[in-house]
The first five atom37 places (N, CA, C, CB, O) and aatype in JSON, in Angstrom:
{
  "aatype": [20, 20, 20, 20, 20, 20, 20, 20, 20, 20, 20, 20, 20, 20, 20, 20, 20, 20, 20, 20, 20, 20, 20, 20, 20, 20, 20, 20, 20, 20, 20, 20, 20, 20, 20, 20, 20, 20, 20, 20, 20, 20, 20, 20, 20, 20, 20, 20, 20, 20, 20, 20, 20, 20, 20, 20, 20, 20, 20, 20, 20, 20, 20, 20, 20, 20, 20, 20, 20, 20, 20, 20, 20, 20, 20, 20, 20, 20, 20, 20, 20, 20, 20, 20, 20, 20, 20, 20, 20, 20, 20, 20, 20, 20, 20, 20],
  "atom_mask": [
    [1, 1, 1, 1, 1],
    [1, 1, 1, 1, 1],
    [1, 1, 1, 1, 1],
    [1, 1, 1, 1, 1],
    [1, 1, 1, 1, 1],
    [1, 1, 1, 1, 1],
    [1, 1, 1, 1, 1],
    [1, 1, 1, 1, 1],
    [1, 1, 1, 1, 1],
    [1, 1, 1, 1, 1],
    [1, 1, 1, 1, 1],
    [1, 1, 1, 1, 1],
    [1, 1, 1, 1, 1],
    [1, 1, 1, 1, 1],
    [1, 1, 1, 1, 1],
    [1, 1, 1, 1, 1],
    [1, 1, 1, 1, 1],
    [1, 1, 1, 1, 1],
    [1, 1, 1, 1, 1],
    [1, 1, 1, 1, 1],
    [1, 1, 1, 1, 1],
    [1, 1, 1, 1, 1],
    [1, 1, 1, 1, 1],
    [1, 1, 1, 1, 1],
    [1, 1, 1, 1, 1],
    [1, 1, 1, 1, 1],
    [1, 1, 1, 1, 1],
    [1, 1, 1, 1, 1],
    [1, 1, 1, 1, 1],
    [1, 1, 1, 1, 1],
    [1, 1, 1, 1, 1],
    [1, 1, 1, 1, 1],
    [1, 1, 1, 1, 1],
    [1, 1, 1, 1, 1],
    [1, 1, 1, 1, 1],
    [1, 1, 1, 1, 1],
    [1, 1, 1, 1, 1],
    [1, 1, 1, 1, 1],
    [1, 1, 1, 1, 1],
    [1, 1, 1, 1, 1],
    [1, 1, 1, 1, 1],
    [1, 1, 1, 1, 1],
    [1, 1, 1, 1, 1],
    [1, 1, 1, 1, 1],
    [1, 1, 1, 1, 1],
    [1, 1, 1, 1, 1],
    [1, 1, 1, 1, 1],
    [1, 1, 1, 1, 1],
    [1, 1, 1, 1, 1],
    [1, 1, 1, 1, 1],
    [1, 1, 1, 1, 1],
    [1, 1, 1, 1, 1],
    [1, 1, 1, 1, 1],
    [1, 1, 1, 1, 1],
    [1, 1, 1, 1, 1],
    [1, 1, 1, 1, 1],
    [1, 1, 1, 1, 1],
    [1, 1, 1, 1, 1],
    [1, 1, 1, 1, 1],
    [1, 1, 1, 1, 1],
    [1, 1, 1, 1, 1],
    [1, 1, 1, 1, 1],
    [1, 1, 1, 1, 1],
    [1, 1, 1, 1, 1],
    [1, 1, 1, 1, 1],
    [1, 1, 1, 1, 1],
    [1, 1, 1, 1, 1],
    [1, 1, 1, 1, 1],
    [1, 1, 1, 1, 1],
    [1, 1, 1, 1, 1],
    [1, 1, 1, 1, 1],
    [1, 1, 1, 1, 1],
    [1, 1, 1, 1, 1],
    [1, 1, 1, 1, 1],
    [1, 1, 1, 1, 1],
    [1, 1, 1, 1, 1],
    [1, 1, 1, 1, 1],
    [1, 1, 1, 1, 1],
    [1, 1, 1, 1, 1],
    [1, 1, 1, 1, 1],
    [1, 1, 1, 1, 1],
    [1, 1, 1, 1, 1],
    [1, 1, 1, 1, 1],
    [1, 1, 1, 1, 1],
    [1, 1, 1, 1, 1],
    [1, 1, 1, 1, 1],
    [1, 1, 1, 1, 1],
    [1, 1, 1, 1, 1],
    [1, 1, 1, 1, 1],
    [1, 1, 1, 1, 1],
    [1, 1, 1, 1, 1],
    [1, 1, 1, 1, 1],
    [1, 1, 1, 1, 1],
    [1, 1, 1, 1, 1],
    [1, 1, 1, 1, 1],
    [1, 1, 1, 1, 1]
  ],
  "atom_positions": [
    [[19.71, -12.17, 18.5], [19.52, -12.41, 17.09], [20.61, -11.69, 16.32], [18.13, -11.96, 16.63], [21.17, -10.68, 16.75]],
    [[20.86, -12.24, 15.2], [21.76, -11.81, 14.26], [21.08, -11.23, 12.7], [22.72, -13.06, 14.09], [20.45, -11.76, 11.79]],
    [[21.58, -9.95, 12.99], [21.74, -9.24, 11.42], [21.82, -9.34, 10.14], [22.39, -8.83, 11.26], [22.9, -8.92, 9.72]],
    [[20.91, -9.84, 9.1], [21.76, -10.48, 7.95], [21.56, -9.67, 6.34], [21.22, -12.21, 7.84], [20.39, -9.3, 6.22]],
    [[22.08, -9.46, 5.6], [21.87, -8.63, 4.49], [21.4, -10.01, 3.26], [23.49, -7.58, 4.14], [22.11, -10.95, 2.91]],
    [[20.58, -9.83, 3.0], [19.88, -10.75, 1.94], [19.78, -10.0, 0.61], [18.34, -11.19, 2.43], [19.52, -8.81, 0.74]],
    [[19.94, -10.45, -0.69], [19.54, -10.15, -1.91], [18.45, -10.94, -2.65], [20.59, -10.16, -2.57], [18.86, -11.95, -3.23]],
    [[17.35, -10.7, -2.73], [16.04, -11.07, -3.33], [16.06, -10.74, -4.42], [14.94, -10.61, -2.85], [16.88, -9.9, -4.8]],
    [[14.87, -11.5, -5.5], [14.26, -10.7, -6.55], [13.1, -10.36, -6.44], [14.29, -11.17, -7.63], [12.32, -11.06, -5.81]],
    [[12.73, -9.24, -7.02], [11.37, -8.41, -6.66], [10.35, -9.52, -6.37], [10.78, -7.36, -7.98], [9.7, -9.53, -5.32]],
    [[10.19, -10.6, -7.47], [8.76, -11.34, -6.98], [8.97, -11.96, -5.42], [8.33, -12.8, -8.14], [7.94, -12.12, -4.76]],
    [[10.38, -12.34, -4.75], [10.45, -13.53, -3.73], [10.1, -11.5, -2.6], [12.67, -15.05, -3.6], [9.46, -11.33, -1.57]],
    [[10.52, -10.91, -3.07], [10.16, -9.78, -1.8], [9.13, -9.08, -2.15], [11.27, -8.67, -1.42], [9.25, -7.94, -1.68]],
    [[7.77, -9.25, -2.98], [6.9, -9.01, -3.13], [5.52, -10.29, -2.61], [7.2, -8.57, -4.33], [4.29, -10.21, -2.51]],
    [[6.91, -11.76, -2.32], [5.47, -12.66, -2.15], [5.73, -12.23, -0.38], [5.48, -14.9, -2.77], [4.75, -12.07, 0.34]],
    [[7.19, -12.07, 0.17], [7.46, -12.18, 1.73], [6.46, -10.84, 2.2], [9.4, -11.99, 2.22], [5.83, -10.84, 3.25]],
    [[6.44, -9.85, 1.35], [5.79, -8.64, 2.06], [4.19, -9.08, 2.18], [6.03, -7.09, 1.09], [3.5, -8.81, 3.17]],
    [[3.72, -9.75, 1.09], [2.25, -10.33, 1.7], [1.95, -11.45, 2.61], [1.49, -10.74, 0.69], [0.87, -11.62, 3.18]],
    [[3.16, -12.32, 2.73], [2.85, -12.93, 3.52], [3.18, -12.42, 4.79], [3.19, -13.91, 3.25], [2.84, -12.91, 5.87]],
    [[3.85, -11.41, 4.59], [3.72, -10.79, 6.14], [2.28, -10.11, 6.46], [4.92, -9.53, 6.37], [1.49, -10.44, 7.34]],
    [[2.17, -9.09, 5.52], [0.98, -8.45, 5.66], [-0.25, -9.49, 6.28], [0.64, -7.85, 4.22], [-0.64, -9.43, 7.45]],
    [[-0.72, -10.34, 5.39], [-1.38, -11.0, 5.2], [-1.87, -11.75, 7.0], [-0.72, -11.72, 4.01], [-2.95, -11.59, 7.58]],
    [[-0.59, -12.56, 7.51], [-0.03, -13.16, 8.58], [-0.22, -11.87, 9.84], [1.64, -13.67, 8.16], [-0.87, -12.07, 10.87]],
    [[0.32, -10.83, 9.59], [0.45, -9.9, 10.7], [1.84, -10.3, 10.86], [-0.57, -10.05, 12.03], [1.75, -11.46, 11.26]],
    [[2.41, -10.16, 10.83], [3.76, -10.81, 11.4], [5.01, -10.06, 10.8], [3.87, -12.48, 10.99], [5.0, -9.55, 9.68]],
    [[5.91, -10.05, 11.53], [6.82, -9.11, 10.81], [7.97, -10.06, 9.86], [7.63, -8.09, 12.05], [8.32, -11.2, 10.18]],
    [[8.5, -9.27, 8.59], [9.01, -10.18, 7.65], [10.34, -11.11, 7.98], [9.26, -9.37, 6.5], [10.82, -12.1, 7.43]],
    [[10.7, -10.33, 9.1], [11.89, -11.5, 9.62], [11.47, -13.19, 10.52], [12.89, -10.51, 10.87], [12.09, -14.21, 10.84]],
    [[10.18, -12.7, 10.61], [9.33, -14.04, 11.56], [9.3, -14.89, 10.08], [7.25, -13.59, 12.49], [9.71, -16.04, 10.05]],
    [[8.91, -14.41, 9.2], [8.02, -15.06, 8.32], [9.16, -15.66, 7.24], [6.8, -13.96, 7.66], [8.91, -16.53, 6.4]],
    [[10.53, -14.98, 7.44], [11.83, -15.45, 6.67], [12.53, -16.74, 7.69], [13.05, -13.94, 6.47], [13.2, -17.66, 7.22]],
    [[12.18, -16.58, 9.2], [12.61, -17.47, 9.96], [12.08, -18.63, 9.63], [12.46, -17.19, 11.13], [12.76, -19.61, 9.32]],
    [[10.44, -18.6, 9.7], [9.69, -19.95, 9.42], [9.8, -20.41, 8.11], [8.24, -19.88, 9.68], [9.42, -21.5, 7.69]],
    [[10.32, -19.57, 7.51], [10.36, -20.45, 5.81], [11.61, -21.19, 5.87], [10.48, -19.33, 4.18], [11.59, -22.26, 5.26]],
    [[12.61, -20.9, 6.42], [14.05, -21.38, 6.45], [13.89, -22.63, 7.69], [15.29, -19.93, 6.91], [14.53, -23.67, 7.52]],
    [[13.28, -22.54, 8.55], [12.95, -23.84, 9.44], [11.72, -24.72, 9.03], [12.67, -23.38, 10.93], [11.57, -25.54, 9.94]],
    [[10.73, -24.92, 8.02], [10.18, -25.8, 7.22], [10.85, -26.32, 5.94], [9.1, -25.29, 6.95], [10.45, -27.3, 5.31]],
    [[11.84, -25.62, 5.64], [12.83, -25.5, 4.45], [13.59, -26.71, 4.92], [13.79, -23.98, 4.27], [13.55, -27.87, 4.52]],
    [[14.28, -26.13, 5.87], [15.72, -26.82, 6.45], [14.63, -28.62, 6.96], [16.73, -25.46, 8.46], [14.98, -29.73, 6.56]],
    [[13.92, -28.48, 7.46], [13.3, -29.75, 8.12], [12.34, -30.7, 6.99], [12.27, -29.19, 9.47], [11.96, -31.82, 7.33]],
    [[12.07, -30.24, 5.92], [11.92, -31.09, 4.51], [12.89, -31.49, 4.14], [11.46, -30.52, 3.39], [12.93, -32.64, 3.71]],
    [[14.33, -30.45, 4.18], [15.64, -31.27, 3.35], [15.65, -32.91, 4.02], [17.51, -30.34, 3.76], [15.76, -33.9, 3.3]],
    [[15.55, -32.96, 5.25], [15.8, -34.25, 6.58], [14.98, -35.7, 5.43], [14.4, -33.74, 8.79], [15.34, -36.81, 5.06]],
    [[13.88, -34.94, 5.24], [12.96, -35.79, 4.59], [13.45, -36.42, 3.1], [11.66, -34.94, 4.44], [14.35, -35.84, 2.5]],
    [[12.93, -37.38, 2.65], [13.44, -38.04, 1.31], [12.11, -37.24, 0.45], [13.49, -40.15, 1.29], [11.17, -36.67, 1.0]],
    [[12.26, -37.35, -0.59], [11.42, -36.92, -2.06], [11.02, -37.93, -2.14], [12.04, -36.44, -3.45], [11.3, -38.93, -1.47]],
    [[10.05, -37.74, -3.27], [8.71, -38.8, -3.26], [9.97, -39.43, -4.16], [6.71, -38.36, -4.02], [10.88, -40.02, -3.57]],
    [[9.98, -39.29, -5.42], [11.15, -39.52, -6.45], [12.22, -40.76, -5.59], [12.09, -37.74, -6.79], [12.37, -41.93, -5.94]],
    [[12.84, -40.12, -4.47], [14.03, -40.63, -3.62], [13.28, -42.14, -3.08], [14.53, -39.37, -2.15], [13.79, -43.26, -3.1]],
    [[11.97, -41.76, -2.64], [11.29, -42.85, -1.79], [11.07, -43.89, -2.5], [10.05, -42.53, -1.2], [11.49, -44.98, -2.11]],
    [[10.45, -43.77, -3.56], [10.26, -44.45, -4.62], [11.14, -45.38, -5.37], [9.95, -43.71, -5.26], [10.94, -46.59, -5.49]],
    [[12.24, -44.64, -5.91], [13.57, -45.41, -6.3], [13.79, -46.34, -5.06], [14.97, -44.33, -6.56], [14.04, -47.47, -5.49]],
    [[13.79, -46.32, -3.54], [14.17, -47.05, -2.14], [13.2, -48.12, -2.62], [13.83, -46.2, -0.44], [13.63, -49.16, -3.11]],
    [[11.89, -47.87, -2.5], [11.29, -48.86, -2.45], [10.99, -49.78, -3.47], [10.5, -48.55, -2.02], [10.23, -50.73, -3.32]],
    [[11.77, -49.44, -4.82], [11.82, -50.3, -5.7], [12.92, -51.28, -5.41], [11.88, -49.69, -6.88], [12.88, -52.51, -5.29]],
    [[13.63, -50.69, -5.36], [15.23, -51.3, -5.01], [14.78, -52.59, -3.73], [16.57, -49.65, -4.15], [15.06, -53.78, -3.83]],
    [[14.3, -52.16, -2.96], [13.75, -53.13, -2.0], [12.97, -54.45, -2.35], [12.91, -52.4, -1.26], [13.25, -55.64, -2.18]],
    [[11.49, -53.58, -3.13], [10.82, -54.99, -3.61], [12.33, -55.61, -4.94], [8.69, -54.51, -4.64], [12.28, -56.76, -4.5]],
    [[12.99, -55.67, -5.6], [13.62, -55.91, -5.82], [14.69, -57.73, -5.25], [13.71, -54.73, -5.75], [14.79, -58.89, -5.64]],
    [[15.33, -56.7, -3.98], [15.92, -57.21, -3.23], [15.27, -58.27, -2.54], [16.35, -56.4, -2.62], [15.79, -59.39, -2.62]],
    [[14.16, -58.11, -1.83], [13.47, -58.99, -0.93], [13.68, -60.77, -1.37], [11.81, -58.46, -0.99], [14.28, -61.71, -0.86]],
    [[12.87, -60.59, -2.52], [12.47, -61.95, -3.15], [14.07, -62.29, -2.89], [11.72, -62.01, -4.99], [14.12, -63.12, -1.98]],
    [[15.14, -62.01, -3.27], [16.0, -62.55, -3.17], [16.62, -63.15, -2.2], [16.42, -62.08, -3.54], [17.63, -63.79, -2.52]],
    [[16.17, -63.12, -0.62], [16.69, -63.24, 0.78], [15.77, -64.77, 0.76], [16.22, -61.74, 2.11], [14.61, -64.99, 0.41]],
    [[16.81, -65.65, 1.26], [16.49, -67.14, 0.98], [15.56, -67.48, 2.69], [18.35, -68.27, 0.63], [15.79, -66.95, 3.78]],
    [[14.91, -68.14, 2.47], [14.06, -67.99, 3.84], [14.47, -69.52, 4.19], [12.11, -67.59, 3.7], [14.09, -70.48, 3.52]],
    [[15.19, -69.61, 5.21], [15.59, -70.33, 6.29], [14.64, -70.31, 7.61], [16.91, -69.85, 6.6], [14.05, -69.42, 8.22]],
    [[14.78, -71.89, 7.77], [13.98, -71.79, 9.7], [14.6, -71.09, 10.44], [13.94, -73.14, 10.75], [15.76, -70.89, 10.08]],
    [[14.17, -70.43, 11.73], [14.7, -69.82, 12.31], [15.98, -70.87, 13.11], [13.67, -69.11, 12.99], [17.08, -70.34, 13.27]],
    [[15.8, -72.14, 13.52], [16.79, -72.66, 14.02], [18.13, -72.82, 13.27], [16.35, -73.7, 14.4], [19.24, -72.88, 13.79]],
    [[17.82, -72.87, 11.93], [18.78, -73.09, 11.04], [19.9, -71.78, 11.18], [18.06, -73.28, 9.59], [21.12, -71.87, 11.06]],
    [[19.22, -70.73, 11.42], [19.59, -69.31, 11.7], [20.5, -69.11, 12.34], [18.82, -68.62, 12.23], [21.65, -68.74, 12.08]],
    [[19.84, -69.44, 13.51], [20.35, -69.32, 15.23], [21.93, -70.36, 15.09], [18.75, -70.33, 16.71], [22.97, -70.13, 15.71]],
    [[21.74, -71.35, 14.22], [22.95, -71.92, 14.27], [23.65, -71.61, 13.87], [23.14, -72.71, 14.06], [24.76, -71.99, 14.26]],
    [[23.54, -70.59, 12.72], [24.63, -69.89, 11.66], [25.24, -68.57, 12.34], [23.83, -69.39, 10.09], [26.33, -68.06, 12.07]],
    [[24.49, -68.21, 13.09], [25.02, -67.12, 14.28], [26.11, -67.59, 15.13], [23.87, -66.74, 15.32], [27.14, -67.08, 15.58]],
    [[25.44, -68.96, 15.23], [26.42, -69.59, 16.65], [27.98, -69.73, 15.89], [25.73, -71.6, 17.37], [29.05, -69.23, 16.25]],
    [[27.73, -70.5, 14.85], [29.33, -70.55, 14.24], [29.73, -69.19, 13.48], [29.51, -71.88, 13.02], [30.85, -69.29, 12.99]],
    [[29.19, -68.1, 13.28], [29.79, -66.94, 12.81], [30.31, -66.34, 14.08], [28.81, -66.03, 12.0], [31.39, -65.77, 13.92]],
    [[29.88, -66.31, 15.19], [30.25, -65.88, 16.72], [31.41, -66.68, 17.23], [28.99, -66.13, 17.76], [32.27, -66.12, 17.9]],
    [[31.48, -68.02, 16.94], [32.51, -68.87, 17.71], [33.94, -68.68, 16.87], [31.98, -70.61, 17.78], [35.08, -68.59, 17.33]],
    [[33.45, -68.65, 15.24], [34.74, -67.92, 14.75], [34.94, -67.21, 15.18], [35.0, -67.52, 13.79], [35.68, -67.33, 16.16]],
    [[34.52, -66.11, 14.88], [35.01, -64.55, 15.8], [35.56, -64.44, 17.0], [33.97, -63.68, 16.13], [36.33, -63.52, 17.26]],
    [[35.25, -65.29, 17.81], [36.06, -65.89, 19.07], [37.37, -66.15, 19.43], [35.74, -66.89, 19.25], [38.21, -65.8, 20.26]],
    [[37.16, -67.17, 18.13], [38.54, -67.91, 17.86], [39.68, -67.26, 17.33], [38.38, -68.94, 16.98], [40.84, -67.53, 17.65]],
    [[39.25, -66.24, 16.37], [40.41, -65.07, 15.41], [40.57, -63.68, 16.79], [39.27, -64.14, 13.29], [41.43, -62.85, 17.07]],
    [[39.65, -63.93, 17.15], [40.04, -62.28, 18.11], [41.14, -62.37, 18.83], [38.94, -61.74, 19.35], [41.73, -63.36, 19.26]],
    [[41.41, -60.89, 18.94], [42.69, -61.22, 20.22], [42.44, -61.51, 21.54], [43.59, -60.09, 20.49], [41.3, -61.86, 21.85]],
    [[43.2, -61.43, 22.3], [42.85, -61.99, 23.68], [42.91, -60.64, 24.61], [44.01, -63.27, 24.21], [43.81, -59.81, 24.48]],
    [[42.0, -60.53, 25.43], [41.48, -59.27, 25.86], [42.55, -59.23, 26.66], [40.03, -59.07, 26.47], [42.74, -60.33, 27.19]],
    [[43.5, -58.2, 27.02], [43.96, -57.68, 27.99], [43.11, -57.6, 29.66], [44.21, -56.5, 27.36], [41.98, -57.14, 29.54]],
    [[43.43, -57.91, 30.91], [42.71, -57.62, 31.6], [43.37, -56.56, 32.64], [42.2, -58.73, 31.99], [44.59, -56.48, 32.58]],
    [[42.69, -55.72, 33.62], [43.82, -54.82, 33.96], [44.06, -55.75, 35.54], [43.32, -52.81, 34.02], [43.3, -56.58, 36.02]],
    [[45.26, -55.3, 36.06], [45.58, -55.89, 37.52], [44.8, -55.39, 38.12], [46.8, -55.72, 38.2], [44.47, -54.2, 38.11]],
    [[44.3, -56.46, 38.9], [43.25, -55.95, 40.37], [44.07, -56.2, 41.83], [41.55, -57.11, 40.51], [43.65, -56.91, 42.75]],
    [[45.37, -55.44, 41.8], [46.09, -55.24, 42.81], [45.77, -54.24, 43.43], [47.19, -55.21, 42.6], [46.39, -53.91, 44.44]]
  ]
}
């Protein structure tokens, strides 16, 4: 473990000393677990963040034109056969 010099204000080292007390636990356990529930919420979106997503979505949806699936499958086939046609031509290596 590593050493670290921290600067608090009285209330944030008056709430860590009870939650140590409180916990049993010593205040560097209890500074570890706040910084690894900390760090693993940032990962997470805000309600706020989620919200704006899922507006933006219902939004979007209605707008996606609903095609049969065969109609689909065919539009794949000619977006693929172009791509075919423009690519370069693969190098192959000698099998000497």
């Amino acid at each position: 473990m590593i050493k670290v010099t921290l600067t608090l204000d009285d209330d944030t080292v008056a709430r860590l000393r009870r939650a140590a007390s409180r916990s049993r636990k010593p205040q560097s356990q209890i500074v570890r677990e706040a910084v690894r529930e900390y760090a693993a919420r940032l990962d997470q979106l805000s309600e706020e963040e989620r919200s704006r997503l899922l507006e933006a979505f219902d939004r979007l949806v209605p707008g996606i034109p609903a095609k049969p699936a065969g109609e689909v499958d065919a539009e794949l086939r000619e977006i693929r056969a172009a791509r075919r046609r423009w690519a370069r031509p693969r190098r192959r290596a000698d099998r000497s």
